[in-house]
PAMITI-231084 format. One record per residue: residue number from 0; residue in one letter; x, y, z of N, C-alpha, C, CB in turn. Coordinates in Angstrom, 3 decimals, decimal comma. Glycine has a CB too. Layout:
// residues N
(NUM; A; (X; Y; Z); (X; Y; Z); (X; Y; Z); (X; Y; Z))
...
***
This chain:
// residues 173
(0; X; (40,096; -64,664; 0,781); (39,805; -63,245; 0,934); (38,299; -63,020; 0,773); (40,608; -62,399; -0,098))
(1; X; (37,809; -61,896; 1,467); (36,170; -61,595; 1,847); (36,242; -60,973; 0,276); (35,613; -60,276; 3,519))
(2; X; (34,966; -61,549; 0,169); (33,938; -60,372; -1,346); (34,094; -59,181; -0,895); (31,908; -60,480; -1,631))
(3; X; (33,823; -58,302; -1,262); (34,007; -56,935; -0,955); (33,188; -55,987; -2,001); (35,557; -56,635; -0,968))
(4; X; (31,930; -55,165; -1,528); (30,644; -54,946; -1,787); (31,038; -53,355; -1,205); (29,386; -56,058; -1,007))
(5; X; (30,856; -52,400; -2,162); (31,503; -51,173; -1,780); (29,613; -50,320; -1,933); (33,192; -50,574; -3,154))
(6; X; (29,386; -49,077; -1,216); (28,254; -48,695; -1,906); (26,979; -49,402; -0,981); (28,379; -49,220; -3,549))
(7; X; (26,887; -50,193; -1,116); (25,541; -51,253; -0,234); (25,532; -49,936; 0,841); (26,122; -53,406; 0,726))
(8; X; (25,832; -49,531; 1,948); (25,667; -48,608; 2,806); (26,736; -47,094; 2,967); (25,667; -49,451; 3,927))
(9; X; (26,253; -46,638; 3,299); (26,818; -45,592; 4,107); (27,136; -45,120; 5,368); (26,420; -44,988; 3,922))
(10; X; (28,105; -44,220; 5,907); (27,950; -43,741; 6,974); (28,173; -42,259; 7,486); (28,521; -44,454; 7,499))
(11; X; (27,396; -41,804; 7,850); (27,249; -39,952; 7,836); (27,406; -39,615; 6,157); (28,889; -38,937; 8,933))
(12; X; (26,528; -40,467; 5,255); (26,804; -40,169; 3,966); (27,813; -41,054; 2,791); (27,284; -38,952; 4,186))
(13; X; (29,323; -40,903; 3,539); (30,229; -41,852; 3,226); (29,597; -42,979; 2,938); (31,131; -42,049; 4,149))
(14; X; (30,614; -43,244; 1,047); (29,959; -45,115; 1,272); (31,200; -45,835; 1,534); (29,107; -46,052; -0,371))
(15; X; (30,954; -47,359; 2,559); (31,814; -47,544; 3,195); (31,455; -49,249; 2,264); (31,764; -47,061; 4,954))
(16; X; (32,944; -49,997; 2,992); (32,804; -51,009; 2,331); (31,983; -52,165; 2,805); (33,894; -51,314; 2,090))
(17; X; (31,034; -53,585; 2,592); (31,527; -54,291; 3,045); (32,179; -55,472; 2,825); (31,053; -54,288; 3,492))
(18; X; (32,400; -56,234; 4,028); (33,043; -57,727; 3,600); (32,266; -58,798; 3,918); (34,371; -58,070; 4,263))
(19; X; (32,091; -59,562; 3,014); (31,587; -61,389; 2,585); (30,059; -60,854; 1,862); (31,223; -62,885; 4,518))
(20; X; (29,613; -62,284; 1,736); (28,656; -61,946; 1,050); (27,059; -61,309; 1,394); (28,654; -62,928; 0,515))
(21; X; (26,589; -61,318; 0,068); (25,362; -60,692; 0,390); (24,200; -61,821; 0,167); (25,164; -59,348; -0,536))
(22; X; (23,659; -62,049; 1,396); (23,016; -62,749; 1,872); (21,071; -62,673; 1,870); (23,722; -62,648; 2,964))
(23; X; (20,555; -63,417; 0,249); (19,630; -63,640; 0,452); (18,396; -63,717; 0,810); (19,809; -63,772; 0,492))
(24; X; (16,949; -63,293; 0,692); (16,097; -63,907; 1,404); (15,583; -65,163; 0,615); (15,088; -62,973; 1,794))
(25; X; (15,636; -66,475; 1,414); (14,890; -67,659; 0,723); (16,368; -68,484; 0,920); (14,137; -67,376; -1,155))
(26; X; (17,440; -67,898; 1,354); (18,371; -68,678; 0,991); (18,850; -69,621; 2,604); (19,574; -67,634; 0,206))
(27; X; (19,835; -70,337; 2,326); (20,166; -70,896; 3,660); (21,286; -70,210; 4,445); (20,539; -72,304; 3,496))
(28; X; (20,537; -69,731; 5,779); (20,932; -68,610; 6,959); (22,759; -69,021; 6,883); (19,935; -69,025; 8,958))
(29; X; (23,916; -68,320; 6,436); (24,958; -69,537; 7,153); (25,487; -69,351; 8,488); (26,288; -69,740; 6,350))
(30; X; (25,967; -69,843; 8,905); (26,633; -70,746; 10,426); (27,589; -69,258; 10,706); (27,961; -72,803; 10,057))
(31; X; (27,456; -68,939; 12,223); (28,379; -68,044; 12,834); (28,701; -68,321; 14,331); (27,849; -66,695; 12,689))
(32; X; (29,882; -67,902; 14,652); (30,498; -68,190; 16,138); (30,002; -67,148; 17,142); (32,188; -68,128; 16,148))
(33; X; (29,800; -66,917; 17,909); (29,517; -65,328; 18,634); (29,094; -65,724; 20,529); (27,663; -64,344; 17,564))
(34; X; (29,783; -64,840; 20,943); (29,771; -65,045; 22,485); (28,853; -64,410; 23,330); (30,932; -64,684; 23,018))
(35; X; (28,172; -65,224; 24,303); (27,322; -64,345; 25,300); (28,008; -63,615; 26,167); (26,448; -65,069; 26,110))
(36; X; (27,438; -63,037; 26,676); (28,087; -62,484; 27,940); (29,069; -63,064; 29,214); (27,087; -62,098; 28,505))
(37; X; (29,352; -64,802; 28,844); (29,816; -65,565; 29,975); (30,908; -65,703; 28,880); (28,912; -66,940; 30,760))
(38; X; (31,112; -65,570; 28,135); (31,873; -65,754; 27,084); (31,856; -67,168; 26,487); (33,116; -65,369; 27,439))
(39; X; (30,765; -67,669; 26,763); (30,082; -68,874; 26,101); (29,955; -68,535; 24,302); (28,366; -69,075; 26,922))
(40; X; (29,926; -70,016; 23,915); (29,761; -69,804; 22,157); (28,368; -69,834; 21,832); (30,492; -71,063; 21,159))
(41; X; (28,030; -69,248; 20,750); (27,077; -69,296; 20,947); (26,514; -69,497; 19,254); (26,769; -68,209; 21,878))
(42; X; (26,270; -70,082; 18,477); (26,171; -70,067; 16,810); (24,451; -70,373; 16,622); (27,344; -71,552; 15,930))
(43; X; (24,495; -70,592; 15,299); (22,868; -70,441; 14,244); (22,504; -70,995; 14,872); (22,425; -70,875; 12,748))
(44; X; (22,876; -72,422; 15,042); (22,351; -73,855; 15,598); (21,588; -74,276; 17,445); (23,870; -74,759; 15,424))
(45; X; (22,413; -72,788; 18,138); (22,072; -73,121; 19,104); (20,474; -72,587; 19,611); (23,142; -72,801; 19,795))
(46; X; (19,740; -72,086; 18,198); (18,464; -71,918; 18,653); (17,799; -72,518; 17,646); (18,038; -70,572; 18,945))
(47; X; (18,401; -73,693; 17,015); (17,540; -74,416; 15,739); (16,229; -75,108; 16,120); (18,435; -75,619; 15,015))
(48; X; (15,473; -75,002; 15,276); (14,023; -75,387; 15,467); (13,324; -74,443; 15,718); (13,739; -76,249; 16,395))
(49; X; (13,613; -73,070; 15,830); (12,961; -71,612; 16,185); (13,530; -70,929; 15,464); (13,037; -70,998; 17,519))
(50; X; (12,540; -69,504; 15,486); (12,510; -68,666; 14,897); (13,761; -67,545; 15,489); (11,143; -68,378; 14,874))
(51; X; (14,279; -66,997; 14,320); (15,467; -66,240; 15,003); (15,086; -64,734; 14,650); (17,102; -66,715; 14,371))
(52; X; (15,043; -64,011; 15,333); (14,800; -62,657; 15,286); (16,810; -61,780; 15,699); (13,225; -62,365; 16,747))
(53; X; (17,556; -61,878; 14,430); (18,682; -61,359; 14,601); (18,380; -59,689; 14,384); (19,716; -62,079; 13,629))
(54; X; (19,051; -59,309; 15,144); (19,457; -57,326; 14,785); (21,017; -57,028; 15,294); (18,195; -55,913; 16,037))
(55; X; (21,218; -56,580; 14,000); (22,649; -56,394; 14,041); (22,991; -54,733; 14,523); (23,264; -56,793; 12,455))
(56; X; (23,869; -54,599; 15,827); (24,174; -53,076; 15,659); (25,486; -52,128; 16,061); (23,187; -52,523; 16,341))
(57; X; (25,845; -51,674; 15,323); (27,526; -51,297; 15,173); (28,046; -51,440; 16,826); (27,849; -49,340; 14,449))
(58; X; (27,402; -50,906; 17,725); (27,915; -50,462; 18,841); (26,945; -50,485; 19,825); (28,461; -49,271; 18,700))
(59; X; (26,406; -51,055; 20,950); (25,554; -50,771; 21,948); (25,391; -49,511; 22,549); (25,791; -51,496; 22,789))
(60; X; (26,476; -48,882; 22,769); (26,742; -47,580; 23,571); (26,589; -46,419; 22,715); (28,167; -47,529; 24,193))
(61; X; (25,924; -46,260; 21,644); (25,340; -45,442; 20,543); (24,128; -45,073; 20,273); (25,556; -45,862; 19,610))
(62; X; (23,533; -44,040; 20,735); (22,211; -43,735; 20,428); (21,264; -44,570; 20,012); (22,196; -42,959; 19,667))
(63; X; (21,686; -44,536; 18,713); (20,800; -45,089; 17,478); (20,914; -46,786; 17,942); (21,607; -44,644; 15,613))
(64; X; (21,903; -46,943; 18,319); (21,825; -48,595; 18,608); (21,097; -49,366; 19,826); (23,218; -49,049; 18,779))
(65; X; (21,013; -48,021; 20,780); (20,368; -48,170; 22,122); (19,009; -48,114; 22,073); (20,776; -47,203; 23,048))
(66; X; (18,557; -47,344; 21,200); (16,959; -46,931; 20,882); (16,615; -48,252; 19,778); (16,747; -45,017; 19,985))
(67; X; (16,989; -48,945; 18,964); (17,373; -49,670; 18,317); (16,616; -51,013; 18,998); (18,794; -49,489; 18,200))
(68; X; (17,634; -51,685; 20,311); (17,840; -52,243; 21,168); (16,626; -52,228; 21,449); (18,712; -51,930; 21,896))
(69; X; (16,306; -51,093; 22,496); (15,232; -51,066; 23,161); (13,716; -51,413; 22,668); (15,315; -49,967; 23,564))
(70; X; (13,899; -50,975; 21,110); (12,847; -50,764; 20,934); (12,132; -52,631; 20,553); (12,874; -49,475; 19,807))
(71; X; (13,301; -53,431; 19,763); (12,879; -54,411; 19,505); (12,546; -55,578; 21,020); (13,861; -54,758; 18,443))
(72; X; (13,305; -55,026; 21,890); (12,834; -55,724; 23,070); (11,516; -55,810; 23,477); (13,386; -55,279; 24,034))
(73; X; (11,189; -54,379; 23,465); (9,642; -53,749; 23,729); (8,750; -54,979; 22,635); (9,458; -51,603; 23,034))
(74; X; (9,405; -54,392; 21,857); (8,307; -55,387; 20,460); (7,808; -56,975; 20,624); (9,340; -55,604; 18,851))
(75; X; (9,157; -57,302; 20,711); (8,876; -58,857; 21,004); (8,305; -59,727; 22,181); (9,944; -59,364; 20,909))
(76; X; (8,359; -58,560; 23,335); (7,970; -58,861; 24,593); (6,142; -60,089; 24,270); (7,781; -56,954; 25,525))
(77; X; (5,519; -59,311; 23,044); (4,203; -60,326; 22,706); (4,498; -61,415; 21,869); (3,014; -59,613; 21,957))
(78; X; (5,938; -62,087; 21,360); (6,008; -63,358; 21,062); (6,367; -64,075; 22,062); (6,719; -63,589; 20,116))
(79; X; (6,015; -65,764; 21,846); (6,351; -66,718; 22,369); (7,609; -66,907; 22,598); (5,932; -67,496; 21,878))
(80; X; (8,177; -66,898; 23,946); (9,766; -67,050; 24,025); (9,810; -68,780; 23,690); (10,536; -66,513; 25,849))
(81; X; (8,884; -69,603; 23,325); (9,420; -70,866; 23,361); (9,334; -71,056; 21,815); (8,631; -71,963; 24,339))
(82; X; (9,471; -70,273; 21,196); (9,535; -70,298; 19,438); (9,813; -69,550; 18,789); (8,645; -70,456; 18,758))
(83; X; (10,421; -68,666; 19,275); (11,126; -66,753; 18,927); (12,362; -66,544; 19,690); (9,964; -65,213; 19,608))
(84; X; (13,429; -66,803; 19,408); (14,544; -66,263; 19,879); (15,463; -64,932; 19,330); (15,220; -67,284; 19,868))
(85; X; (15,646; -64,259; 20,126); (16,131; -62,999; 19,791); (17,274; -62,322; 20,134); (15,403; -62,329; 20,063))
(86; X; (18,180; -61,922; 19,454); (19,977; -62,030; 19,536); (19,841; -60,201; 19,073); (21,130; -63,558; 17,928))
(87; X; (20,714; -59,617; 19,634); (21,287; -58,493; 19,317); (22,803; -58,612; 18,672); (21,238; -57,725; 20,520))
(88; X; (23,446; -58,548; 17,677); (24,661; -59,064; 17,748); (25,437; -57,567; 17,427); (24,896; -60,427; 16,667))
(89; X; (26,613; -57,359; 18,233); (27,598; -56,580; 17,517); (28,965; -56,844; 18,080); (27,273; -55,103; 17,579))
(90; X; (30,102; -55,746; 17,599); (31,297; -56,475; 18,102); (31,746; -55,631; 19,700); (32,659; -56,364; 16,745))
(91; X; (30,759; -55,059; 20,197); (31,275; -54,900; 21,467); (31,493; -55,810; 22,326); (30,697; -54,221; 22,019))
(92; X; (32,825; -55,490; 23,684); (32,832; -56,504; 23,914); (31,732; -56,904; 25,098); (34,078; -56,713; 24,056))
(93; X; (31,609; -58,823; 25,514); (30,616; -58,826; 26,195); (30,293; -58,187; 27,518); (30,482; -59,810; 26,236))
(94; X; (31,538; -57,652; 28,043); (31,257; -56,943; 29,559); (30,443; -55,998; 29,184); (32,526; -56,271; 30,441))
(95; X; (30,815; -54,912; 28,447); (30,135; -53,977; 28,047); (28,698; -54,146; 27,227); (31,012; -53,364; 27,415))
(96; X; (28,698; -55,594; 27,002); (26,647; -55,358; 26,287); (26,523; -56,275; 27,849); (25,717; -56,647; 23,925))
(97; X; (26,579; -56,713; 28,465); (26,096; -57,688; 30,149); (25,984; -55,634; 30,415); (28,048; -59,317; 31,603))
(98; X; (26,698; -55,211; 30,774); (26,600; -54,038; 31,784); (25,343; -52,973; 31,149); (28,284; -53,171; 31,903))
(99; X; (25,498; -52,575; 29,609); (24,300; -51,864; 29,018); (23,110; -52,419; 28,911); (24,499; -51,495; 27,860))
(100; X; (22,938; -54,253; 29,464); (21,521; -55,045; 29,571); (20,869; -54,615; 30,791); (21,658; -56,695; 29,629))
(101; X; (22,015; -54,610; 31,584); (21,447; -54,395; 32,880); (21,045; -52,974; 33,142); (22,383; -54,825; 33,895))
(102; X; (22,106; -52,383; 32,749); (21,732; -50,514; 32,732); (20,168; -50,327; 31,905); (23,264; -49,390; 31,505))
(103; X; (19,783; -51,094; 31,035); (18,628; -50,817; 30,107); (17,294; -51,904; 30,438); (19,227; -51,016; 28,454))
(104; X; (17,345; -52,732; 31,380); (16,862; -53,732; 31,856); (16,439; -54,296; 30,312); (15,760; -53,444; 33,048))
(105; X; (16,994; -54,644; 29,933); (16,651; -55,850; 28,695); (16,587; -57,139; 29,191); (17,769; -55,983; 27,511))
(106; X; (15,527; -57,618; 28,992); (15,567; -59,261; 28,964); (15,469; -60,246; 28,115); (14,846; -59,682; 29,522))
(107; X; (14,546; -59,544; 27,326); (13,951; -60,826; 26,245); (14,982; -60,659; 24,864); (11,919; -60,516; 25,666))
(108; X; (15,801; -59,768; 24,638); (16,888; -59,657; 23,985); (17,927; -60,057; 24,378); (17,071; -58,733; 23,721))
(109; X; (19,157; -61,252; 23,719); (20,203; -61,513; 24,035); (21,115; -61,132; 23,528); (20,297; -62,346; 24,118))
(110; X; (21,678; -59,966; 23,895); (23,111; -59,264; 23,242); (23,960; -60,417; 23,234); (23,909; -57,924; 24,187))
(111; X; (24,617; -60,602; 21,771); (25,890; -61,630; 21,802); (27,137; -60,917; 21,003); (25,473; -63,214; 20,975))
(112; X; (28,414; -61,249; 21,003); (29,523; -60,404; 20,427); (30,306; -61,460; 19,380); (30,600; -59,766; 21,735))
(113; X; (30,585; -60,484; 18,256); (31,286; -60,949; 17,368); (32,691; -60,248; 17,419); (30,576; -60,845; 16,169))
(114; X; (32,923; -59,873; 18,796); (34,346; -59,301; 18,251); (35,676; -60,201; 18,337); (34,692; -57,997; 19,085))
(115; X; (35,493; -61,622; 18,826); (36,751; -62,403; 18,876); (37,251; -62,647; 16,857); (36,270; -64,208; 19,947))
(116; X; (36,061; -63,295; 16,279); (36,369; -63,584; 14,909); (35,711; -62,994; 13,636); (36,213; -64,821; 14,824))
(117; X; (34,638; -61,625; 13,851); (33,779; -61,542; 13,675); (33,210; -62,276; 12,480); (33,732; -60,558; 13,825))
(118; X; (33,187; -63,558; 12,636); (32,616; -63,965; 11,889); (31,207; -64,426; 11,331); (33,121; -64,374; 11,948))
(119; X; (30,146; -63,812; 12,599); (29,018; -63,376; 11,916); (29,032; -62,115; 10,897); (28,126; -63,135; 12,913))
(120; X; (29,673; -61,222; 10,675); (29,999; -60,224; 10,264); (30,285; -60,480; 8,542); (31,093; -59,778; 11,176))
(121; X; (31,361; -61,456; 8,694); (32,282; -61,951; 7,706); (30,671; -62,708; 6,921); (33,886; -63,172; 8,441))
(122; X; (30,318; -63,851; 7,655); (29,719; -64,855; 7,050); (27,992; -64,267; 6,664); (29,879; -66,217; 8,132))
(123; X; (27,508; -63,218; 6,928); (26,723; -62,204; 6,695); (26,268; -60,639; 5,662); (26,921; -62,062; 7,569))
(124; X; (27,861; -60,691; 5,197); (28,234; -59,917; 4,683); (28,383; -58,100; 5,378); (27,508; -60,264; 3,687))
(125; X; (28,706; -58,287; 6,467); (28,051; -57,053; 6,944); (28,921; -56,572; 7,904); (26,652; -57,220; 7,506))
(126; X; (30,753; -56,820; 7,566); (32,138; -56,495; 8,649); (31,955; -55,204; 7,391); (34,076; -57,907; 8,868))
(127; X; (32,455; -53,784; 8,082); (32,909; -52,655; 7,747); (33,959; -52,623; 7,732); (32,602; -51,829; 8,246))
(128; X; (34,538; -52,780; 6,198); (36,491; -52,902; 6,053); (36,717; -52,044; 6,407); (37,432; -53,014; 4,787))
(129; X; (36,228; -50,388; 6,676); (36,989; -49,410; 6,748); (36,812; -49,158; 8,320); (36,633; -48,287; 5,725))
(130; X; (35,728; -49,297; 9,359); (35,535; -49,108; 10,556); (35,838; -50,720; 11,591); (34,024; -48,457; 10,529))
(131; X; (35,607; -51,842; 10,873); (35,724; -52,838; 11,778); (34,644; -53,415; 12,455); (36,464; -52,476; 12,594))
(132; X; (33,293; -52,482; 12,405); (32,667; -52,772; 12,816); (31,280; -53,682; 12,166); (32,733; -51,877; 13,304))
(133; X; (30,321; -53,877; 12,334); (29,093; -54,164; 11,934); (28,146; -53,381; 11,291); (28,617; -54,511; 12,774))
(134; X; (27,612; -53,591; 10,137); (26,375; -52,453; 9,591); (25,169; -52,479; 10,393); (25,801; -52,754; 8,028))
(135; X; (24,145; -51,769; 10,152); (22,952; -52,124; 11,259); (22,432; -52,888; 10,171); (21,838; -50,820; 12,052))
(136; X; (21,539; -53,979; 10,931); (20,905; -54,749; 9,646); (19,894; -55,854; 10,768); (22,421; -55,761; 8,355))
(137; X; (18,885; -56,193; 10,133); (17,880; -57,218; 10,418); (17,203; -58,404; 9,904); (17,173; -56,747; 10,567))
(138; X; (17,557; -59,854; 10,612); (17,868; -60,925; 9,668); (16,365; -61,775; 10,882); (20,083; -61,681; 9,568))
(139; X; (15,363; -62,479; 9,729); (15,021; -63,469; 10,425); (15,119; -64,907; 9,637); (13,737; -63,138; 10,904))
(140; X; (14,648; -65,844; 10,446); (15,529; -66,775; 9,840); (14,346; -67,836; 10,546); (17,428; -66,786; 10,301))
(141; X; (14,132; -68,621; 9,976); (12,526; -69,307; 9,954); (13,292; -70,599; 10,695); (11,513; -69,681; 8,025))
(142; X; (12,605; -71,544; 11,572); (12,661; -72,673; 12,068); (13,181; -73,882; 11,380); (11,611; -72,833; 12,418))
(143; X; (13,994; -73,414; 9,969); (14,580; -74,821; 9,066); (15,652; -74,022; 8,521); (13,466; -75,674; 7,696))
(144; X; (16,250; -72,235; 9,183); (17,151; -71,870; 8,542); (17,218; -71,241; 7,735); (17,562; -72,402; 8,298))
(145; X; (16,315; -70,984; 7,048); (16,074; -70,272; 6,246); (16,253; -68,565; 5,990); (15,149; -70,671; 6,244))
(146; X; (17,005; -67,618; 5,487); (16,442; -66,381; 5,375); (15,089; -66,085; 5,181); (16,973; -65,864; 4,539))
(147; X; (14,453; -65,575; 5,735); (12,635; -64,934; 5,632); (12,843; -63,734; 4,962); (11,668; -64,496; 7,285))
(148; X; (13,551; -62,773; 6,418); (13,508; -61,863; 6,386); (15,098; -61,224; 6,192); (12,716; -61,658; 7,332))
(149; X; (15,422; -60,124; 5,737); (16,295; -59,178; 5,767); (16,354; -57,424; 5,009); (17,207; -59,976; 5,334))
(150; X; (16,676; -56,889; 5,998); (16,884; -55,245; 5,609); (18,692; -54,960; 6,032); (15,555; -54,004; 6,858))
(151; X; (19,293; -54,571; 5,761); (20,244; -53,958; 5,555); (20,222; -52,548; 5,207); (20,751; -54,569; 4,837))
(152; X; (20,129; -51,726; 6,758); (19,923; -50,063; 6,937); (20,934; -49,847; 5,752); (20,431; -49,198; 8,685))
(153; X; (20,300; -48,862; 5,118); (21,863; -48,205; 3,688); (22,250; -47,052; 4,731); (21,182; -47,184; 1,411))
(154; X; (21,603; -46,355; 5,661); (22,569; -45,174; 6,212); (22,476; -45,592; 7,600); (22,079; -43,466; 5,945))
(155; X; (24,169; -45,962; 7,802); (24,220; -46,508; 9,520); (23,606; -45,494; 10,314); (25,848; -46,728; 10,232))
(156; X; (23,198; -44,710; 10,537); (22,821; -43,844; 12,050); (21,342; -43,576; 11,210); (24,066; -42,010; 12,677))
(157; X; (20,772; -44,406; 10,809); (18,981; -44,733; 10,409); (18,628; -45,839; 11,151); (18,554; -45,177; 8,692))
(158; X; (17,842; -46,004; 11,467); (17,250; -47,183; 12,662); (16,164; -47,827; 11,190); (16,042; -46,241; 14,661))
(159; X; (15,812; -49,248; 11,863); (15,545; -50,182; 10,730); (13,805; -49,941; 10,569); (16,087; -51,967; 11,159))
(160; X; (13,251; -50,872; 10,076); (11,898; -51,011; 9,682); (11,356; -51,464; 10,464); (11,591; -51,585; 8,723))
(161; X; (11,356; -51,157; 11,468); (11,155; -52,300; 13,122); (9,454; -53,147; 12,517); (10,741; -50,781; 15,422))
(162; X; (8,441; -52,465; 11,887); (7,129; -53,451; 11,961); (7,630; -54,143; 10,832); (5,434; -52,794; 11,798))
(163; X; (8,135; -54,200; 9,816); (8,572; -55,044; 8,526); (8,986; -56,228; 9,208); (9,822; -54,398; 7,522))
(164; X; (10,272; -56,218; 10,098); (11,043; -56,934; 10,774); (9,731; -58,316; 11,539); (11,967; -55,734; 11,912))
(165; X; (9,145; -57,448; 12,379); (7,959; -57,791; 13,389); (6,807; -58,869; 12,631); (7,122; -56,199; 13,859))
(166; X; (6,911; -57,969; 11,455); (5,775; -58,625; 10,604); (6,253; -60,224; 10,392); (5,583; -57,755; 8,992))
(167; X; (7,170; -60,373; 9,597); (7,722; -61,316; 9,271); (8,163; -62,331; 10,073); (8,431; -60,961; 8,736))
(168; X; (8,488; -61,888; 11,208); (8,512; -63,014; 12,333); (7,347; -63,476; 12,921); (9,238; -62,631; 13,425))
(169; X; (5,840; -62,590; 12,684); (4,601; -63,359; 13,212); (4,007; -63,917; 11,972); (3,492; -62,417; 14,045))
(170; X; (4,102; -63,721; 10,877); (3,968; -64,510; 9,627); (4,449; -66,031; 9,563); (4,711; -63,781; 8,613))
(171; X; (5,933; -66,365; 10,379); (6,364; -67,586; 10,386); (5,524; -68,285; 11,398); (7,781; -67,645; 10,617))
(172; X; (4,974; -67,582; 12,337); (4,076; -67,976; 13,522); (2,997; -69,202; 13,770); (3,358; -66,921; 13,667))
***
């Protein structure tokens, strides 16, 4: 059974729960399953040796998650794609983040889905027992695995620290 961490966030106020643990900075990133858009697997490992620029967000098709989206795309567009990889993860499914990439021309962001096991969610600490879904939250994770970076929004419909985030991934640089 998941830890269960009540309080850590909110939503429209409500504090909601979550499940697994709470995850570190300095500690070792752990291992998750999650699908691209081909419905390919896709886990930690498959961008090891680089820098991971994760952003977690309840729902693609949500304001706050779209502006969210957009904005870190914009951002990263001035790192090195051959040492910065960058994942959007939530549990929509993948037709629907392939169709909102294209509707939003995103490129340098790779929407991936946790909704078969969510077990980035689980293994992150950051599944919403009461909604199912994902908290918003921002994880980087240094070229040996490492947590660097992390924020965990406390009020879901607040958008994150986008230069904190930014910072910390050109710091590993």
């Amino acid at each position: 059974m998941a830890e269960k961490r009540t309080g850590v966030i909110t939503f429209k106020k409500k504090p909601m729960t979550l499940l697994g643990p709470d995850i570190d900075v300095g500690s070792q990133a752990p291992d998750f399953e999650v699908v691209d858009s081909d419905l390919k697997s896709v886990t930690r490992d498959s961008a090891k040796g680089k820098i991971q620029l994760i952003t977690v967000v309840p729902s693609i098709d949500t304001e706050i998650c779209d502006i969210m989206t957009r904005q870190f795309n914009k951002d990263v567009s001035v790192l090195p794609k051959d040492r910065v990889v960058v994942y959007t993860i939530s549990v929509d499914l993948p037709f629907a983040q392939k169709r909102w990439c294209v509707n939003a021309d995103v490129q340098r962001t790779q929407l991936l889905s946790d909704y078969k096991e969510r077990s980035f969610g689980l293994n992150y600490g950051l599944l919403i027992d009461e909604l199912k879904f994902l908290a918003r939250a921002v994880y980087v994770i240094d070229a040996t695995g490492k947590v660097a970076y992390r924020e965990i929004v406390p009020e879901i419909t607040d958008e994150p620290n986008y230069s904190a985030a930014l910072n910390a991934v050109k710091a590993l640089l």
